[in-house]
ZADO-1210 file (C-alpha; in nm, 4 decimals, padded with zeros to 6 digits):
<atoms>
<atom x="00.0000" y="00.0000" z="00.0000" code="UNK" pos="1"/>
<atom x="00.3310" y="00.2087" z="00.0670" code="UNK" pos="2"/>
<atom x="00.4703" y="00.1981" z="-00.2684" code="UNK" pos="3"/>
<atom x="00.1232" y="00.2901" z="-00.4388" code="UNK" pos="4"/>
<atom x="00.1103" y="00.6146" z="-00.2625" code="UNK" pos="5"/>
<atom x="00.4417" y="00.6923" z="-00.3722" code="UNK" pos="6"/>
<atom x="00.4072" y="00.6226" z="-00.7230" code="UNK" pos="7"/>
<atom x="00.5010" y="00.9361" z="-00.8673" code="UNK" pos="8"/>
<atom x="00.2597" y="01.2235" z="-00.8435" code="UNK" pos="9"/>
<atom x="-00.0489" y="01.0140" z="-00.9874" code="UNK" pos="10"/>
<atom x="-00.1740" y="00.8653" z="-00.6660" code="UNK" pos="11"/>
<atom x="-00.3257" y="01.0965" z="-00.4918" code="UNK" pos="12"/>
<atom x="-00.5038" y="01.2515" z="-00.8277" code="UNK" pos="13"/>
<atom x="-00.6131" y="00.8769" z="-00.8860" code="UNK" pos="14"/>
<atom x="-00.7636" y="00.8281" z="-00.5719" code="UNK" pos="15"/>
<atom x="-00.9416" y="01.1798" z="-00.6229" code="UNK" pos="16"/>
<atom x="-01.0747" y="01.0188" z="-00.9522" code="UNK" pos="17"/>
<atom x="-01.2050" y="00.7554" z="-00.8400" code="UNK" pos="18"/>
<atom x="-01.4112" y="00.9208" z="-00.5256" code="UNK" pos="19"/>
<atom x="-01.5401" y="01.1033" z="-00.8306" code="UNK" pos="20"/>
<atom x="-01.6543" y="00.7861" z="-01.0441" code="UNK" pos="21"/>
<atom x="-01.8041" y="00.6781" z="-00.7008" code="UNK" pos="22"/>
<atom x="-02.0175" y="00.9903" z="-00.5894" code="UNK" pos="23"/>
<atom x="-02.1404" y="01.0262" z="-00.9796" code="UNK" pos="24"/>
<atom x="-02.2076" y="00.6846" z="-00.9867" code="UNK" pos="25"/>
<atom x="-02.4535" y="00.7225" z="-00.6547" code="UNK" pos="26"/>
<atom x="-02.6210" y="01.0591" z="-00.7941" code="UNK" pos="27"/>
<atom x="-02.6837" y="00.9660" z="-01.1370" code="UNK" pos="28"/>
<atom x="-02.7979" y="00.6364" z="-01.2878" code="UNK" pos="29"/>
<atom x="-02.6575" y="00.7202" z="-01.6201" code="UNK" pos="30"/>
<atom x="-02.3038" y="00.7267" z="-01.5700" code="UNK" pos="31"/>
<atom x="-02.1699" y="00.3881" z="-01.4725" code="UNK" pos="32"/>
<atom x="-02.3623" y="00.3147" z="-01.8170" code="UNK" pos="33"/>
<atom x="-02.1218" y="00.1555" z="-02.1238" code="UNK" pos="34"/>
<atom x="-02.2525" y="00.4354" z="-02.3278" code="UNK" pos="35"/>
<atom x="-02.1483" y="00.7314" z="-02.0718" code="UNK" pos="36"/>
<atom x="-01.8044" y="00.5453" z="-02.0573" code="UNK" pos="37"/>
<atom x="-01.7481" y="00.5837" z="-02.4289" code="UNK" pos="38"/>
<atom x="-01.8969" y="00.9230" z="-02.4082" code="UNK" pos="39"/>
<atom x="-01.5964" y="01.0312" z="-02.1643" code="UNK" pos="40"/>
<atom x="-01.3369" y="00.8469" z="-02.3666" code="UNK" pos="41"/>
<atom x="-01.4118" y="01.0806" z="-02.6689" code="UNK" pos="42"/>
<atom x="-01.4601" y="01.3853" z="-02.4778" code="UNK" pos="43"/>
<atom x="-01.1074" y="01.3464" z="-02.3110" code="UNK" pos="44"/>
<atom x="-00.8985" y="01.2310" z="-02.6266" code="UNK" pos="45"/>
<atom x="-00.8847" y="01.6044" z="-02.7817" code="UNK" pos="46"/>
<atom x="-00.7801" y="01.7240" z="-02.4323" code="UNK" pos="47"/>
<atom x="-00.5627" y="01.4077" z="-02.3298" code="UNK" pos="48"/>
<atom x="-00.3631" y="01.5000" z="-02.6752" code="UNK" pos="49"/>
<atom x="-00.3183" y="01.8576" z="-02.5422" code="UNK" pos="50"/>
<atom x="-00.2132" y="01.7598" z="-02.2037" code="UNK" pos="51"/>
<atom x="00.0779" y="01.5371" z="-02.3235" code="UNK" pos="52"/>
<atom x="00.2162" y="01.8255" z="-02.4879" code="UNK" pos="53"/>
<atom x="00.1821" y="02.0925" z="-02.2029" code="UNK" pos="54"/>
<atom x="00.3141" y="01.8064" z="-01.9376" code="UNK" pos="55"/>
<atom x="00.6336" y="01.8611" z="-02.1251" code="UNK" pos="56"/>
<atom x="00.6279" y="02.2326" z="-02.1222" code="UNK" pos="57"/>
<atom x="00.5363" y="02.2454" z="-01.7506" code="UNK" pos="58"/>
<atom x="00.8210" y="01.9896" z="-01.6642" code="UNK" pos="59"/>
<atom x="01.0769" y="02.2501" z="-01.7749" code="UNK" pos="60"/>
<atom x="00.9267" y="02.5343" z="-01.6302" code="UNK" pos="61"/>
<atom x="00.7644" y="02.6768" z="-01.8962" code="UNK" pos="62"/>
<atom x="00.3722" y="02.7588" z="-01.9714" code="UNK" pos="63"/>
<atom x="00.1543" y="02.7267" z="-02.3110" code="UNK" pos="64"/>
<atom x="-00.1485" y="02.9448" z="-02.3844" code="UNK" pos="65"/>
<atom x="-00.1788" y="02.8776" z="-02.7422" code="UNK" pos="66"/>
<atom x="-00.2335" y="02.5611" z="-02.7717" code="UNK" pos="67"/>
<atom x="-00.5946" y="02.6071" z="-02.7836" code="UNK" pos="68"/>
<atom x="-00.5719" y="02.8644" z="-03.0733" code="UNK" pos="69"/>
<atom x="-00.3268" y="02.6619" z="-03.2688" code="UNK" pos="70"/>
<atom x="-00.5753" y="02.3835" z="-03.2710" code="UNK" pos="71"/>
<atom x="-00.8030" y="02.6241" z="-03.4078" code="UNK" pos="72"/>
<atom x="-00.5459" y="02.6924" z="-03.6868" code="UNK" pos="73"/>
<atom x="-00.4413" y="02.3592" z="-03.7409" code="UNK" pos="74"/>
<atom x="-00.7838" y="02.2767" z="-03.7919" code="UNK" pos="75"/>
<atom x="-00.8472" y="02.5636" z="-04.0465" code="UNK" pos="76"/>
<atom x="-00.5643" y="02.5529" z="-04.2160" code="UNK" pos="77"/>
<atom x="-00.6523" y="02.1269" z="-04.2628" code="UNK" pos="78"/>
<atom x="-01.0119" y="02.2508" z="-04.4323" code="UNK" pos="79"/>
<atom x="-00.8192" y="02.5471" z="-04.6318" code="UNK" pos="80"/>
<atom x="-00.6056" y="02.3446" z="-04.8287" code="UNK" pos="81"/>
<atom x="-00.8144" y="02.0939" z="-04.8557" code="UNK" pos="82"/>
<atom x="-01.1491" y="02.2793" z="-04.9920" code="UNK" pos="83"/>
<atom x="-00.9436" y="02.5699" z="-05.1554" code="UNK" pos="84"/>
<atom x="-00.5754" y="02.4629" z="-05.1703" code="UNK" pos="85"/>
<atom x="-00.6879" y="02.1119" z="-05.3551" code="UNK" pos="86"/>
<atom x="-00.4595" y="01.9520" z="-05.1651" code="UNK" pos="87"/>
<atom x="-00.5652" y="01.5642" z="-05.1059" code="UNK" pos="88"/>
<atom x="-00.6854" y="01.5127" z="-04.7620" code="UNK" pos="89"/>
<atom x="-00.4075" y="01.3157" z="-04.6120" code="UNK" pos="90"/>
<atom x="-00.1756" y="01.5751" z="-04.7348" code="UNK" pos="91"/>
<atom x="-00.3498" y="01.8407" z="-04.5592" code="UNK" pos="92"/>
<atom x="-00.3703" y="01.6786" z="-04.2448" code="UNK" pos="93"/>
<atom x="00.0147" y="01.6531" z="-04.2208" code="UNK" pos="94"/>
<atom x="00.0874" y="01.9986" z="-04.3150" code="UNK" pos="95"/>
<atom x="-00.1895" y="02.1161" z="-04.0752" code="UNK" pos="96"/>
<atom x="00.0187" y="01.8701" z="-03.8019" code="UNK" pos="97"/>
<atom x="00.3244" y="02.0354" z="-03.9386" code="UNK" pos="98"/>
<atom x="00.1558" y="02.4341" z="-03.9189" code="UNK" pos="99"/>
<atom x="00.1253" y="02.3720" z="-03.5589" code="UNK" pos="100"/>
<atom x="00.4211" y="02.2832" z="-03.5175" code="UNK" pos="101"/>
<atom x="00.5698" y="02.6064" z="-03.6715" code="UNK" pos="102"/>
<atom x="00.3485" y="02.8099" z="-03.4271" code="UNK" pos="103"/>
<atom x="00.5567" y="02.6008" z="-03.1374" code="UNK" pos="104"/>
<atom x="00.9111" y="02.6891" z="-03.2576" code="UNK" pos="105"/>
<atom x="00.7799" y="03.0186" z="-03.3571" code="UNK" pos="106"/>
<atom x="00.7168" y="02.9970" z="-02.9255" code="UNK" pos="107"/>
<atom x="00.9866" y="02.8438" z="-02.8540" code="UNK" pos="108"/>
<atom x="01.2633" y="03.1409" z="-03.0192" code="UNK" pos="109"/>
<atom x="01.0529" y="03.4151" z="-02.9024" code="UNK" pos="110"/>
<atom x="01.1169" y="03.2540" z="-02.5699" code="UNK" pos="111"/>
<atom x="01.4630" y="03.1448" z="-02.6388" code="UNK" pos="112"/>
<atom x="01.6154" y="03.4366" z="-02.8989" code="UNK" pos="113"/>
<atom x="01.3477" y="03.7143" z="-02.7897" code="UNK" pos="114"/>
<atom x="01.4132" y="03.6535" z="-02.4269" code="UNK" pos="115"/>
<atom x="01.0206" y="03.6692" z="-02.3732" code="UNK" pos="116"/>
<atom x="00.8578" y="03.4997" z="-02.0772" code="UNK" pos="117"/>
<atom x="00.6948" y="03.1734" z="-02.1753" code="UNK" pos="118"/>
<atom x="00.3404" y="03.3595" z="-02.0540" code="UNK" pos="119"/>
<atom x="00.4087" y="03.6407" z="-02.2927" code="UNK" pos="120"/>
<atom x="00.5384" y="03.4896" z="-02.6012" code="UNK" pos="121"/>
<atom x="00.2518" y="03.2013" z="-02.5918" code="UNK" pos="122"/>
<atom x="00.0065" y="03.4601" z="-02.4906" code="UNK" pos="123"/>
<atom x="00.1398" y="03.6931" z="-02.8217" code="UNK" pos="124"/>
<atom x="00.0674" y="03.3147" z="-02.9880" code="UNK" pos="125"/>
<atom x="-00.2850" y="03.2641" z="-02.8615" code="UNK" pos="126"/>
<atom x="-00.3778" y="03.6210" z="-03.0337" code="UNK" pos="127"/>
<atom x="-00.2203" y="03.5797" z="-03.3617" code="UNK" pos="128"/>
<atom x="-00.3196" y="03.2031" z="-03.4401" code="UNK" pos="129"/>
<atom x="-00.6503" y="03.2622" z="-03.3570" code="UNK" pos="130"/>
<atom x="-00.6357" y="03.6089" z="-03.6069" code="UNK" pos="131"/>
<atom x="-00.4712" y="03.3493" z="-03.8538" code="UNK" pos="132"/>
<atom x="-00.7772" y="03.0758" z="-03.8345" code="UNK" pos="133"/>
<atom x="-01.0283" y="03.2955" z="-03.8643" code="UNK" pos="134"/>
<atom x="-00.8296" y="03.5385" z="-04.1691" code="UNK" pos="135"/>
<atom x="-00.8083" y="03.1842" z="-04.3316" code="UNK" pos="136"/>
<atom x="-01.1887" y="03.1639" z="-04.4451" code="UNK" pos="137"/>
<atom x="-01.2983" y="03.5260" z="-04.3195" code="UNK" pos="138"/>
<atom x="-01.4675" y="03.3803" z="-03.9400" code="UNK" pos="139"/>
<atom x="-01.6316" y="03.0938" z="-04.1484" code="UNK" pos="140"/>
<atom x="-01.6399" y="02.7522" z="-04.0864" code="UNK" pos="141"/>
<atom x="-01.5489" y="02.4521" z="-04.3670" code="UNK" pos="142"/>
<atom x="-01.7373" y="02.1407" z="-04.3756" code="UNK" pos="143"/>
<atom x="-01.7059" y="01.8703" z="-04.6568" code="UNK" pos="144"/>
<atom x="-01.4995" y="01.5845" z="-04.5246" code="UNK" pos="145"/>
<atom x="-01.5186" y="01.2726" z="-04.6856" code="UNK" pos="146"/>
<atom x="-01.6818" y="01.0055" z="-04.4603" code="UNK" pos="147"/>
<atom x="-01.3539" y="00.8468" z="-04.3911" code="UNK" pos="148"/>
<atom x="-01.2514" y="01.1030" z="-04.2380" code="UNK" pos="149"/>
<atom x="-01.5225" y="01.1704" z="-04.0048" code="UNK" pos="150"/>
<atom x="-01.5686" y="00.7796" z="-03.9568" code="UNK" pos="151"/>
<atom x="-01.1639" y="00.7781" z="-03.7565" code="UNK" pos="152"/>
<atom x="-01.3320" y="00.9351" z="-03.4777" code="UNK" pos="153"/>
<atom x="-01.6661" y="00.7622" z="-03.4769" code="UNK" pos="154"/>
<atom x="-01.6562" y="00.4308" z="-03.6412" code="UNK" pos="155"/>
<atom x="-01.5639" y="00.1945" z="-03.3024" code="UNK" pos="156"/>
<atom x="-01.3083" y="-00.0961" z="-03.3508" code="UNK" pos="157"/>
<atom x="-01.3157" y="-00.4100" z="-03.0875" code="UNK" pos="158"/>
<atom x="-01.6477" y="-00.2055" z="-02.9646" code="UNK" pos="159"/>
<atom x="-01.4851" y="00.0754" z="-02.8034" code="UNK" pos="160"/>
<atom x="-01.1556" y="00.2600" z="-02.9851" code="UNK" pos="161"/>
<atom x="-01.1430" y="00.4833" z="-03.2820" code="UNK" pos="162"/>
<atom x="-00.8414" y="00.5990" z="-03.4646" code="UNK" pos="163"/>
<atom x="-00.8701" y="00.9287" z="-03.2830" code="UNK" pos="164"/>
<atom x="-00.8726" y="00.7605" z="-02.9801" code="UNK" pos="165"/>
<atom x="-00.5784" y="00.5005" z="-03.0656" code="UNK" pos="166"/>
<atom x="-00.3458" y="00.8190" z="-03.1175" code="UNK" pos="167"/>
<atom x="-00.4288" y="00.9355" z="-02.7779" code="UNK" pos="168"/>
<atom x="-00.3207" y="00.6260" z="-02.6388" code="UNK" pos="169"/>
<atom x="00.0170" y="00.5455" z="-02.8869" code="UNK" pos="170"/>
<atom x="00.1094" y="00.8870" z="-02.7883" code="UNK" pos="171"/>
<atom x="00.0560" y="00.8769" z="-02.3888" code="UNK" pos="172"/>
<atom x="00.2251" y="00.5710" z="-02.4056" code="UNK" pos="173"/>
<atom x="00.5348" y="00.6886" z="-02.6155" code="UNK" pos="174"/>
<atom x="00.5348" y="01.0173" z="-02.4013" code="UNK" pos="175"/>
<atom x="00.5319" y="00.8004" z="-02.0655" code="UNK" pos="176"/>
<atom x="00.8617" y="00.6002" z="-02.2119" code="UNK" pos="177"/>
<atom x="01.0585" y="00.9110" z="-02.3266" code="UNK" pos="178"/>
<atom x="01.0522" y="01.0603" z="-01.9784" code="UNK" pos="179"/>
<atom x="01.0890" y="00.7741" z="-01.8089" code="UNK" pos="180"/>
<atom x="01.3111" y="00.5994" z="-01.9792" code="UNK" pos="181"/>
<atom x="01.5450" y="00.8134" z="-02.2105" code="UNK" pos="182"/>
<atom x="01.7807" y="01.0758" z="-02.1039" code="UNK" pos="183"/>
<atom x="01.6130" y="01.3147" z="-02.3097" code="UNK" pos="184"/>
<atom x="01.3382" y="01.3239" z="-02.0784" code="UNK" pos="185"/>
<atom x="01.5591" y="01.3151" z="-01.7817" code="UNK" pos="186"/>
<atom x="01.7088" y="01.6406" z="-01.9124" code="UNK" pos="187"/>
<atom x="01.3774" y="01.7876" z="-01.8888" code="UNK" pos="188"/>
<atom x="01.3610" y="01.7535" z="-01.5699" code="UNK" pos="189"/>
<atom x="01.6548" y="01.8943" z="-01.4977" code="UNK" pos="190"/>
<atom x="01.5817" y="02.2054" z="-01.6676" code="UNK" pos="191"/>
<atom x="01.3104" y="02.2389" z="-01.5259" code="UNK" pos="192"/>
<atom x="01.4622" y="02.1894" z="-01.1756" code="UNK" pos="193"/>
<atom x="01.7474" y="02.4623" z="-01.2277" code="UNK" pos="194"/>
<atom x="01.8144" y="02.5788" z="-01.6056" code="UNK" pos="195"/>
<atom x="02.1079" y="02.7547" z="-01.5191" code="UNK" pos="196"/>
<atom x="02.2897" y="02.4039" z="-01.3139" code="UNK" pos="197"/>
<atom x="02.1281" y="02.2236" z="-01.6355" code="UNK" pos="198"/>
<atom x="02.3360" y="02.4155" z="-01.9024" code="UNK" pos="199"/>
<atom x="02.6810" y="02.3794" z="-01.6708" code="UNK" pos="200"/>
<atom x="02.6170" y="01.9920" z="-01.7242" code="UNK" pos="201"/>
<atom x="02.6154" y="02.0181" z="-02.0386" code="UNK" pos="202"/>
<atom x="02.2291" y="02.0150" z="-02.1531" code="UNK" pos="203"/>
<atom x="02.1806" y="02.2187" z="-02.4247" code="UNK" pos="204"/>
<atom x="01.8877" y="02.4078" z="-02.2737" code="UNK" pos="205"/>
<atom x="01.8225" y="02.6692" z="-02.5544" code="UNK" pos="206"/>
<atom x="01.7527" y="02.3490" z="-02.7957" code="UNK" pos="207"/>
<atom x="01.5393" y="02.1823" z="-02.5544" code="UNK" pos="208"/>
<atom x="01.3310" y="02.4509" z="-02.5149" code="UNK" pos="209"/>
<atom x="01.2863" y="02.5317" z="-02.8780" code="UNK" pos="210"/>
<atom x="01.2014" y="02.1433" z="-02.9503" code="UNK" pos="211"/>
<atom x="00.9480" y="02.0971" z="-02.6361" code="UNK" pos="212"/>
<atom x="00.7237" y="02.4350" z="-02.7498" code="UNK" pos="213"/>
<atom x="00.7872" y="02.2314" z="-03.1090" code="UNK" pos="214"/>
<atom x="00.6261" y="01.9012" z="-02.9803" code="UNK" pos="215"/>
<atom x="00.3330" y="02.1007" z="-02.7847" code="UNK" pos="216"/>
<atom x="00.2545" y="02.2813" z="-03.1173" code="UNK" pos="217"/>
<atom x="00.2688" y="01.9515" z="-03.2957" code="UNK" pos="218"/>
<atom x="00.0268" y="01.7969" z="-03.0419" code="UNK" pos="219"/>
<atom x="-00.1732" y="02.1168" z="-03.0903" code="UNK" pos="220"/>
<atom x="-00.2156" y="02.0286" z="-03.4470" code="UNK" pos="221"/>
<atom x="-00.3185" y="01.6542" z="-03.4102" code="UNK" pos="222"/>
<atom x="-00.5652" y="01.7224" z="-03.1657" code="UNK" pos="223"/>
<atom x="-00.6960" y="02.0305" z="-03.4173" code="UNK" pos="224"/>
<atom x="-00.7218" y="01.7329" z="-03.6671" code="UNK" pos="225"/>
<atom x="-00.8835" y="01.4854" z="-03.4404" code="UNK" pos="226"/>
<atom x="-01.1262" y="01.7208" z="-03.3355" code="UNK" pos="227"/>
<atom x="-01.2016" y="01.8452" z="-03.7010" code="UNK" pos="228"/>
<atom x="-01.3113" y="01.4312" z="-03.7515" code="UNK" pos="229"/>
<atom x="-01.4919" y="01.4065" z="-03.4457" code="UNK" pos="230"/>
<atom x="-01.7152" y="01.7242" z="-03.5562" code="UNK" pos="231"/>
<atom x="-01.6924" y="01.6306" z="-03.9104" code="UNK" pos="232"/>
<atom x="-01.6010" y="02.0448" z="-03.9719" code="UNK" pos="233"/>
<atom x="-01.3361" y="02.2802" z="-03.8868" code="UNK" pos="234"/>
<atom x="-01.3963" y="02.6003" z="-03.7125" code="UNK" pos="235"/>
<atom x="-01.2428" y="02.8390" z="-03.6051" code="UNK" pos="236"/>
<atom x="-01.3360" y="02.9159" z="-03.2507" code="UNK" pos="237"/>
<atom x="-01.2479" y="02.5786" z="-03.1803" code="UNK" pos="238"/>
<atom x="-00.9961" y="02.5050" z="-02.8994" code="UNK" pos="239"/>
<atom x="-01.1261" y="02.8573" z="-02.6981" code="UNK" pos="240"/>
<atom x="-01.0213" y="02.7824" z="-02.3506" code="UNK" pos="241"/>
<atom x="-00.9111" y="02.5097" z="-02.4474" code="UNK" pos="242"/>
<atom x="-00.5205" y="02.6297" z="-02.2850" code="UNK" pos="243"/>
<atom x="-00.7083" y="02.6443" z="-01.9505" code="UNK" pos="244"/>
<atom x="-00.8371" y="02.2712" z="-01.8941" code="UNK" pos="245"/>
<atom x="-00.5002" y="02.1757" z="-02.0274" code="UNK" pos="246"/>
<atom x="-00.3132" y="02.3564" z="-01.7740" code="UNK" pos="247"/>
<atom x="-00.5492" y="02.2024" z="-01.5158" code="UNK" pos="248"/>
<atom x="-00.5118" y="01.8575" z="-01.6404" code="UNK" pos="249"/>
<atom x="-00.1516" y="01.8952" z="-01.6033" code="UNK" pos="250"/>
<atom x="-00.1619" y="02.0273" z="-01.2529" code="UNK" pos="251"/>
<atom x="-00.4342" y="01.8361" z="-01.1137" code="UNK" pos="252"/>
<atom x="-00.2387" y="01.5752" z="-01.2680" code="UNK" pos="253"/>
<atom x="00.0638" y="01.6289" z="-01.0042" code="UNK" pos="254"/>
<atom x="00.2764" y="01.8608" z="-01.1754" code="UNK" pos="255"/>
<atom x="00.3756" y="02.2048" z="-01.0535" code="UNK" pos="256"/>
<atom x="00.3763" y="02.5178" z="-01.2013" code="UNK" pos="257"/>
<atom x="00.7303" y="02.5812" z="-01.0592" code="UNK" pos="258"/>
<atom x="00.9010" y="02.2838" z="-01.2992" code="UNK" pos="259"/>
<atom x="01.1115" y="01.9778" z="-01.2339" code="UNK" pos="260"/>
<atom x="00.7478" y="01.7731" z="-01.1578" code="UNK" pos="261"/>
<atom x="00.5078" y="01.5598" z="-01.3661" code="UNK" pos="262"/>
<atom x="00.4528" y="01.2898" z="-01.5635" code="UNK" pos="263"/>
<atom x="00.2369" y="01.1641" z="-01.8715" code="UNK" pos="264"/>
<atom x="00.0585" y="00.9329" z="-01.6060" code="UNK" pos="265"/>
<atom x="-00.0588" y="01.1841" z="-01.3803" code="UNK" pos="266"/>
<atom x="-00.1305" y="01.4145" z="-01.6686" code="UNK" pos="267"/>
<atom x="-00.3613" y="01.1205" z="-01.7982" code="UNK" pos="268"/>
<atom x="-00.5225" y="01.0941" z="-01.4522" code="UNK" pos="269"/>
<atom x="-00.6352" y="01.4588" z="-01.4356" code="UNK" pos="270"/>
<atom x="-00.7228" y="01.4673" z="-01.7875" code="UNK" pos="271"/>
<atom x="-00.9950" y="01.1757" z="-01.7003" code="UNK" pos="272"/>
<atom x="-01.0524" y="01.4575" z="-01.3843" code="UNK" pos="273"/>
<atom x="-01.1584" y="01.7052" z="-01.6231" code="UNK" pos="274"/>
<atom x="-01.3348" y="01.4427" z="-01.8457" code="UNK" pos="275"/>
<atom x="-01.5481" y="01.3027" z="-01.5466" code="UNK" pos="276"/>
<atom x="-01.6148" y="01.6643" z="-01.3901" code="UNK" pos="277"/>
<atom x="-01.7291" y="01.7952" z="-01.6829" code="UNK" pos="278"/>
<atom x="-01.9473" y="01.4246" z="-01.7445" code="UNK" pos="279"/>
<atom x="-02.1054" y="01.3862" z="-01.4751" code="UNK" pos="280"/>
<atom x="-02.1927" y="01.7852" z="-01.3817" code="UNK" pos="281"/>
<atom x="-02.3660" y="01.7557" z="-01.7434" code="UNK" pos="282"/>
<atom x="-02.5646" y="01.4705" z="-01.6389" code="UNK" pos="283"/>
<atom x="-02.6547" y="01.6149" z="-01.3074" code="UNK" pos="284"/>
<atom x="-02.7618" y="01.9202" z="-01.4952" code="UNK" pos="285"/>
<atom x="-02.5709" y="02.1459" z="-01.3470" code="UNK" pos="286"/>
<atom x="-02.5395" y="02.4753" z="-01.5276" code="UNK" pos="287"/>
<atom x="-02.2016" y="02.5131" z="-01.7643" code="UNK" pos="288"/>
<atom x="-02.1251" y="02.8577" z="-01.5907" code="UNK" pos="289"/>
<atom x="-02.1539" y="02.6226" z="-01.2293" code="UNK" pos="290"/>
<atom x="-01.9256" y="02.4370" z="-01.4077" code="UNK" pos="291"/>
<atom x="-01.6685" y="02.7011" z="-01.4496" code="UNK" pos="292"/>
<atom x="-01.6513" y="02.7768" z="-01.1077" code="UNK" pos="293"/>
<atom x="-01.6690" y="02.4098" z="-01.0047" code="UNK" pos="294"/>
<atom x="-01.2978" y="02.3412" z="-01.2278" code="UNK" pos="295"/>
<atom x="-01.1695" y="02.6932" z="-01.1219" code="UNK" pos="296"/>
<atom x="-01.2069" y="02.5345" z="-00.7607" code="UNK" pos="297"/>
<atom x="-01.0563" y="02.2573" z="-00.8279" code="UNK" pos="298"/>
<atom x="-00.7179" y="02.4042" z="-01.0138" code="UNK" pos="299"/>
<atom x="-00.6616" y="02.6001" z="-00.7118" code="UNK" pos="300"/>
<atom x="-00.6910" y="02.3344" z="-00.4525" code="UNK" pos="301"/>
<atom x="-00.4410" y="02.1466" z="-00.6506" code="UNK" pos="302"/>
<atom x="-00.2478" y="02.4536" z="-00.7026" code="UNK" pos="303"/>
<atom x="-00.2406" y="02.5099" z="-00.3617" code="UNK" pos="304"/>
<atom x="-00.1344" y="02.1821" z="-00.2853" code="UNK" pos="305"/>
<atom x="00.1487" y="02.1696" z="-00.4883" code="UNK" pos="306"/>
<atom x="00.2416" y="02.5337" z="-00.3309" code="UNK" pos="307"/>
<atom x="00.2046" y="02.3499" z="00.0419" code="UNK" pos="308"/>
<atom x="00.3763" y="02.0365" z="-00.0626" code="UNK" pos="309"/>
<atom x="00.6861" y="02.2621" z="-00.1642" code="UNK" pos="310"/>
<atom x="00.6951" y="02.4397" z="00.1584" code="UNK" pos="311"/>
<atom x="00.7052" y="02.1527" z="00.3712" code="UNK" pos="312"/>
<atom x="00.9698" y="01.9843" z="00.1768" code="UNK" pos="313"/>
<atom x="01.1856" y="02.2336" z="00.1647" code="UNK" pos="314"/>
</atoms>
């Protein structure tokens, strides 16, 4: 019992997630239903995507506000060159990947080169990818996927996973062995820890910086193309807010704010948080601006934990 407490920062989270399953379960008769299950999966792959990404920025100290408006122009800029570029479809979706990528190293050297704060270069982001999606088609929305496309985030295989939902879990599952494992990730850490005792050892911190706003921006633009499938449009005030429930996820998830703390599995925990809040306050009926509150509560009790945790350790 011990060692399952002290399982990196996911314990705690996962025993908060599962007092949640529980009381949900008791109020509403709806939720332990197969249906409602599958209903949360999709609901947290978009976000699980996100939160992979910005566990990674967070580990190193750093903070992401765009990634919710480069989803928006990932997802655009997937319809654009489809509908009006003539681009085939699987084309499109790689240079959309690939466009949201851009806006992360475009992050990354503002933060690196430019000197900016993380909070003010991804903040400059979150304005002018947002501008970009919507100066793409002038505010309006594309629709016009072929069914294939839409069918990769509805069409269940072995009764429960879709492609959309298969990437979620490859990529948890590759992020999870990267830190873990490879010294790559351990370097992350580090940074995160002290940037300045990470450089002295040799870690090339300037790269690593560049390359982990890179990968966020990246996930930014799957997730823009999963959730273009899973509506079966693109549009572009997709992703708004999106930045804050990923910063939650990540939190709630065990990491702090502070760097040098979190991991993929803890991330994944208080992404299914989020997933089951949001669930379950929907089938209780609760009114989305409740809601707000309700998940604002809940980042600062784990903020605040994380802030008491550090105190009494050090």
């Amino acid at each position: 019992m011990k060692r399952f407490f002290q399982f990196g920062e996911a314990g705690g989270p996962f025993i908060g997630l599962i007092l949640l399953c529980v009381v949900f379960s008791l109020a509403s008769e709806h939720f332990l239903s197969a249906r409602n299950a599958l209903n949360i999966l999709d609901q947290v792959t978009v976000l699980g995507i996100l939160a992979i990404g910005m566990t990674a920025v967070i580990i190193i100290g750093g903070i992401d506000l765009s990634v919710g408006s480069v989803l928006a122009f990932a997802t655009m800029t997937l319809g654009w060159l489809m509908r009006d570029g003539g681009f085939p479809l699987p084309v499109a979706i790689v240079l959309a990947i690939l466009a949201g990528g851009g806006c992360g190293v475009i992050c990354g050297l503002f933060i690196t080169i430019g000197r900016l704060p993380p909070f003010v270069a991804t903040l400059a982001m979150l304005s002018g990818a947002r501008g970009l999606a919507n100066i793409l088609t002038d505010g309006r929305q594309i629709i016009g996927y072929p069914e294939w496309f839409s069918e990769l985030a509805t069409v269940r295989h072995f009764g429960f996973l879709s492609v959309t939902m298969s990437v979620f879990i490859v990529l948890a599952i590759l992020g999870w062995v990267y830190l873990r494992f490879r010294a790559g990730g351990r370097n992350l850490y580090a940074i995160g820890g002290n940037a300045e005792v990470a450089r002295l050892a040799g870690i090339r911190v300037r790269l690593a910086n560049i390359w982990v706003y890179a990968f966020s921006g990246l996930l930014a633009g799957v997730a823009g193309v999963a959730l273009a499938a899973r509506l079966d449009s693109s549009q572009p005030s997709a992703g708004f807010t999106y930045e804050l429930d990923t910063i939650a996820a990540v939190v709630i998830g065990g990491a702090s704010l502070s760097g040098g703390k979190g991991s993929v599995g803890g991330t994944i925990v208080g992404v299914f948080i989020i997933g089951v809040l949001r669930n379950g306050l929907n089938l209780l009926a609760v009114s989305p601006f409740v809601q707000q509150i309700v998940i604002g509560a809940v980042i600062a009790i784990a903020v605040m934990m994380d802030t008491l945790g550090r105190r009494q350790r050090g």
